[in-house]
Backbone as CSV, one residue per row, in Angstrom:
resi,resn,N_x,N_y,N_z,CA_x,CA_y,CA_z,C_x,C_y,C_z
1,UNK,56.400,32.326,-32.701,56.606,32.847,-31.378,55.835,31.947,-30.396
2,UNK,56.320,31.955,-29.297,55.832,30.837,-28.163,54.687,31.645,-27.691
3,UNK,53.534,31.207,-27.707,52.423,31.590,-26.927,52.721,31.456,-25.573
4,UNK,52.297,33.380,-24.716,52.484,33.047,-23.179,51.287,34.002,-23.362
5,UNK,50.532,33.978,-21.811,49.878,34.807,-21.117,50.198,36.254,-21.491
6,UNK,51.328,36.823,-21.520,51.131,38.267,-22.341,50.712,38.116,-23.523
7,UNK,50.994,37.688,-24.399,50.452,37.695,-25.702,48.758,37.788,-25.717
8,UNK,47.982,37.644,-25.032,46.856,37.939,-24.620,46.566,39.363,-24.995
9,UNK,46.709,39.991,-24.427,46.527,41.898,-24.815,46.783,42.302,-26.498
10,UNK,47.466,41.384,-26.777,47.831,41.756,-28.302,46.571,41.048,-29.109
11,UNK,46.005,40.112,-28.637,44.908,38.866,-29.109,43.884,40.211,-28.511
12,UNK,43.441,40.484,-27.682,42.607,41.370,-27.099,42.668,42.838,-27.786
13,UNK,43.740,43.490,-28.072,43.805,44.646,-28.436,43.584,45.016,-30.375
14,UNK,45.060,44.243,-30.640,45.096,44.279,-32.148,43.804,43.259,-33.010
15,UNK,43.530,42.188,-32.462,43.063,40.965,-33.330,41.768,41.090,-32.623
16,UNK,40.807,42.346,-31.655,39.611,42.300,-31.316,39.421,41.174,-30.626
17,UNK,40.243,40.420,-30.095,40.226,39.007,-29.217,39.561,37.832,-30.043
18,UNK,39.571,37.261,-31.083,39.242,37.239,-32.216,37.698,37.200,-32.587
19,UNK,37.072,37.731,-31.762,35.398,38.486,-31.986,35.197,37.849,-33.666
20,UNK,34.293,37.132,-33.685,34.047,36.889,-34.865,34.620,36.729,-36.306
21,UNK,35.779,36.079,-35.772,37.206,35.423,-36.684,36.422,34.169,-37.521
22,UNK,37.112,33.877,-38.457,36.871,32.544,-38.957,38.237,31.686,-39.460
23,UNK,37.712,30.193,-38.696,38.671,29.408,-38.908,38.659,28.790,-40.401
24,UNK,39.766,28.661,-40.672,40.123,28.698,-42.174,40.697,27.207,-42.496
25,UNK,41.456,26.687,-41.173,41.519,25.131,-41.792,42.268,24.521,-40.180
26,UNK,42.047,23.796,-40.076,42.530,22.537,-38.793,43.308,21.330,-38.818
27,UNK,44.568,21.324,-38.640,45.477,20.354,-39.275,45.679,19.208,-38.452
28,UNK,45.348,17.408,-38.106,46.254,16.890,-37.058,47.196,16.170,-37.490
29,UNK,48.704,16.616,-37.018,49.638,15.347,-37.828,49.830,14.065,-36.572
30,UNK,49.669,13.183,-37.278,49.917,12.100,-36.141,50.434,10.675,-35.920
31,UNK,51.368,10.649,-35.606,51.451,8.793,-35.717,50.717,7.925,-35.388
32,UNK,51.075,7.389,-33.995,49.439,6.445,-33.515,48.591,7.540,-32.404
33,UNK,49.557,8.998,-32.281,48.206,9.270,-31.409,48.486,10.909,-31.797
34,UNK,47.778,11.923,-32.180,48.015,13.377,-32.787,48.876,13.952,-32.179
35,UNK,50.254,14.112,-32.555,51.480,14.986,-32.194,51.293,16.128,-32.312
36,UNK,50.727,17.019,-33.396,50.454,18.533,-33.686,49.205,18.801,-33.971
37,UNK,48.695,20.007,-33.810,47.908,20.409,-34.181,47.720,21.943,-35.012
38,UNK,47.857,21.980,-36.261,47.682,23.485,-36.582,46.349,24.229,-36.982
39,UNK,45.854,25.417,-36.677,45.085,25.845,-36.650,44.864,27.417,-37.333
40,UNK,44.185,27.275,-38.847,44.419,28.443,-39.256,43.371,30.129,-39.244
41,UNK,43.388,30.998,-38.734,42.362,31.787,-38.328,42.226,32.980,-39.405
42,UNK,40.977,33.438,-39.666,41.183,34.656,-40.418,40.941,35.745,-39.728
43,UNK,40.852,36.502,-39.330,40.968,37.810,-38.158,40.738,38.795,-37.893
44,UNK,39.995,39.532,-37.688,39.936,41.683,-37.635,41.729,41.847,-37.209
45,UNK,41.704,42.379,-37.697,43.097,43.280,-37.214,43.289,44.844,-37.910
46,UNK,43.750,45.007,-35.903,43.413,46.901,-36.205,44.517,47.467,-36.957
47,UNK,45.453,46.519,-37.130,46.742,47.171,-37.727,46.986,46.843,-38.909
48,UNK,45.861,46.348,-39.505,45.862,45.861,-41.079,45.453,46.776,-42.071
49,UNK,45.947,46.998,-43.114,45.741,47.956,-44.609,43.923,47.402,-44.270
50,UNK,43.926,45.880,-45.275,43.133,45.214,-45.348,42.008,45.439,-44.027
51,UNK,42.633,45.051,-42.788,41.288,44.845,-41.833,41.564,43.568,-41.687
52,UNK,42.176,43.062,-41.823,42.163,41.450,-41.495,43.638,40.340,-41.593
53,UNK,43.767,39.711,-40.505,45.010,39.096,-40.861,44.926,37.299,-40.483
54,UNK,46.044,36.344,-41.286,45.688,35.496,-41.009,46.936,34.919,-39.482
55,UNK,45.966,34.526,-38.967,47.014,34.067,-37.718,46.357,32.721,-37.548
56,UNK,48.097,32.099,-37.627,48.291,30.814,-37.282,48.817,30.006,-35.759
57,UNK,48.171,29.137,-35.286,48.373,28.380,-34.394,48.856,26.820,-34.264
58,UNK,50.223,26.537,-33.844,50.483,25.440,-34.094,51.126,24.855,-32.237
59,UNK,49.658,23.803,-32.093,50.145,23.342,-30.931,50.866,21.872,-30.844
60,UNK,51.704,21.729,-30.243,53.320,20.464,-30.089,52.435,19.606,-29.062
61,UNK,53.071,18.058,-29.088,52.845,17.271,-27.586,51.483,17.554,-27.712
62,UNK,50.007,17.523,-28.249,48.835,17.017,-28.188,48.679,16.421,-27.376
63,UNK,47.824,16.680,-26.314,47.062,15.846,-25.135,45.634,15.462,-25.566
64,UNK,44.644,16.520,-25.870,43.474,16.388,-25.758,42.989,17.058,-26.950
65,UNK,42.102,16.615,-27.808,41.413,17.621,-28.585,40.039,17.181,-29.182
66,UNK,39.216,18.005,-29.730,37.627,17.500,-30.135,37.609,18.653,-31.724
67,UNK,37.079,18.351,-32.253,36.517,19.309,-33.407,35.837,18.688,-34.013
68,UNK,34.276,18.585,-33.424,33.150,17.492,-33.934,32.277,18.862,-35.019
69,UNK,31.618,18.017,-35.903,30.741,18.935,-36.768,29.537,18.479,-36.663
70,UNK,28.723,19.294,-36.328,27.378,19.137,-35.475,26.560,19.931,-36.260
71,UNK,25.185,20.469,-35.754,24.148,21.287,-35.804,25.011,22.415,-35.706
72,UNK,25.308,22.479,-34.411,26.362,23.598,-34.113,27.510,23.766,-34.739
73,UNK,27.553,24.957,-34.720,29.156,25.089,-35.768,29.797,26.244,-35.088
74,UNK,31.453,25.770,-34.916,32.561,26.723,-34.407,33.002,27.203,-35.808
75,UNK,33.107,26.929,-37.125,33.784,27.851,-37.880,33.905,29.255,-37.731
76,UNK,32.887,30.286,-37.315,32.877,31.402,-37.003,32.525,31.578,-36.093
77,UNK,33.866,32.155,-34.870,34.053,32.497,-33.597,33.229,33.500,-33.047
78,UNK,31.739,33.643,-33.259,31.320,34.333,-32.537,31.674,35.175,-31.100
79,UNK,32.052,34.340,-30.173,32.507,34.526,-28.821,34.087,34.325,-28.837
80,UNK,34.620,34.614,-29.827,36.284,34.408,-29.665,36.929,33.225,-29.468
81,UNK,38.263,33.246,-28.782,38.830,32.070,-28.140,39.436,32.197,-27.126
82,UNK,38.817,31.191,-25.987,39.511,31.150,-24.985,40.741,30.996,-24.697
83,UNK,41.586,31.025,-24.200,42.680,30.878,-23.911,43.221,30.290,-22.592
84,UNK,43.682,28.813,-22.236,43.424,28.837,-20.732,45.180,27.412,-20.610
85,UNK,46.033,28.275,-19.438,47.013,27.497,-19.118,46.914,26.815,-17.977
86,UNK,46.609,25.682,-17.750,46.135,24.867,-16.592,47.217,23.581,-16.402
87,UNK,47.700,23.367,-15.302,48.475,21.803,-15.436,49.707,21.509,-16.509
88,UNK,50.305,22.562,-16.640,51.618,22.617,-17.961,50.987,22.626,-19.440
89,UNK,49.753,22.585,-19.194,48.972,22.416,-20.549,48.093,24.001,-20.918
90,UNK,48.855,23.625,-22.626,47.433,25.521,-22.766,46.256,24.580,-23.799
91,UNK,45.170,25.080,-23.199,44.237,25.045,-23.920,43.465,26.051,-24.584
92,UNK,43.255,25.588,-25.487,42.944,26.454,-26.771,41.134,26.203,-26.929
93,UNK,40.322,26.827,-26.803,39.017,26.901,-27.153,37.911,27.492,-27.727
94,UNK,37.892,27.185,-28.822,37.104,27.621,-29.807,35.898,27.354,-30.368
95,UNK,34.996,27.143,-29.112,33.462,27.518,-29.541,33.597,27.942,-27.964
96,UNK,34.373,28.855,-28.051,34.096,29.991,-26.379,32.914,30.372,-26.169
97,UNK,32.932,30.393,-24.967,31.563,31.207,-23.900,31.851,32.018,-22.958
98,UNK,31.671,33.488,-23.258,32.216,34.539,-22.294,32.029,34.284,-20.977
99,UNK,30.965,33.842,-20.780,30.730,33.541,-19.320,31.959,32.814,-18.687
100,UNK,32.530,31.936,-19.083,33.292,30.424,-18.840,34.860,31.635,-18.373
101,UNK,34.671,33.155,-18.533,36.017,33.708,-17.976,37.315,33.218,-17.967
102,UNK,38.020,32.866,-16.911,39.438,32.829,-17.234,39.924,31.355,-16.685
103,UNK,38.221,30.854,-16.787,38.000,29.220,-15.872,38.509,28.143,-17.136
104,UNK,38.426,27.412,-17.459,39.212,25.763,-18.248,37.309,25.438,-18.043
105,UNK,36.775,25.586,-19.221,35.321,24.997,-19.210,35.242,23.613,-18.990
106,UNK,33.962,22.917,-18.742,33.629,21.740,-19.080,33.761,21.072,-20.413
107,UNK,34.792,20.610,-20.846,35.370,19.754,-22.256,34.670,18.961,-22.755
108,UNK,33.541,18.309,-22.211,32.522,17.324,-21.990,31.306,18.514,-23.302
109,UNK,31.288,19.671,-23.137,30.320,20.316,-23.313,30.584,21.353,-24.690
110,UNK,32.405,21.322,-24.443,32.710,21.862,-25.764,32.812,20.929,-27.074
111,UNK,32.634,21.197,-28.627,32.894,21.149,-29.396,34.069,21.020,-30.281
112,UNK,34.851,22.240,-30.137,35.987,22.425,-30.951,36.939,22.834,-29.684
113,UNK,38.013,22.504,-29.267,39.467,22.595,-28.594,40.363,21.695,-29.000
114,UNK,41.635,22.414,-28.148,42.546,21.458,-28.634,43.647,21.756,-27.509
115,UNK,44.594,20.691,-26.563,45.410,21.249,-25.796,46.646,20.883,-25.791
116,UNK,47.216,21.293,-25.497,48.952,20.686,-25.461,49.800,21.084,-24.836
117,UNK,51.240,20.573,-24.763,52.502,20.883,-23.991,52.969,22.558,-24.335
118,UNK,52.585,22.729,-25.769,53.521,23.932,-26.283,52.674,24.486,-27.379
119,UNK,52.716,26.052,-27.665,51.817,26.255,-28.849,52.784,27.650,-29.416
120,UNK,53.290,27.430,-30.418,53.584,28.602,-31.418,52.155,29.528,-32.334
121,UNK,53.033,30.442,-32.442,51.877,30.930,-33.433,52.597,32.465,-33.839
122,UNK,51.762,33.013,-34.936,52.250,34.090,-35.947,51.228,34.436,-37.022
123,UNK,51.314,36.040,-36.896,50.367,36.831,-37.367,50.854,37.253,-39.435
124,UNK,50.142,36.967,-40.038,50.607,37.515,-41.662,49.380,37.857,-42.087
125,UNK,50.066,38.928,-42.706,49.484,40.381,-43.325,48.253,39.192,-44.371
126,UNK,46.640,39.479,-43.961,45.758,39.117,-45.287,45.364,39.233,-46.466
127,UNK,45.806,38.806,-48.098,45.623,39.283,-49.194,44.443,38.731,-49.540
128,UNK,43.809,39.252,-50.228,42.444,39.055,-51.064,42.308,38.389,-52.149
């Protein structure tokens, strides 16, 4: 399904906005410069047997992205993920800072994002 701005409330409501999710794996396919990016999440979800679901993110047309491994670590989303459509581009950010609201942070300062022309994505049930 095409990620839009509604889909937000469902990320917010069902998936706890992903409050302390963990990323499960980070894909770039690329010729000479990263065409895709997929991104795999593990999740609270209120509508799960389990409690948890895996939702996938796959962003098209790659513009910009970072996922450095540091001191600091985004594997577990403490502060969720931002979500931000700016300039035909959605950006995706994942070592969020609540503060940073519904603003496109300083990229300079983040860690792990990734942005692009287009982003699919889809929720499946988590087995153990």
């Amino acid at each position: 399904m095409k990620l839009s701005q509604n889909h937000l409330k469902i990320f917010n409501d069902r998936l706890v906005n992903f409050y302390d999710a963990v990323i499960q794996s980070v894909t770039l396919q690329s010729g000479s410069h990263p065409q895709s990016c997929q991104i795999e999440i593990l999740a609270k979800d209120t509508q799960s047997k389990s409690g948890w679901a895996k939702v996938r993110f796959e962003v098209s047309e790659v513009k910009q992205f970072r996922f450095e491994i540091t001191k600091r670590t985004y594997e577990v989303l403490s502060s969720g993920i931002q979500f931000i459509w700016e300039h035909d581009k959605i950006f995706i950010i994942l070592d969020a800072y609540p503060e940073d609201g519904d603003c496109l942070p300083d990229l300079d300062n983040n860690i792990a994002f990734v942005s692009g022309n287009h982003c699919e994505w889809e929720i499946s049930e988590y087995m153990e």
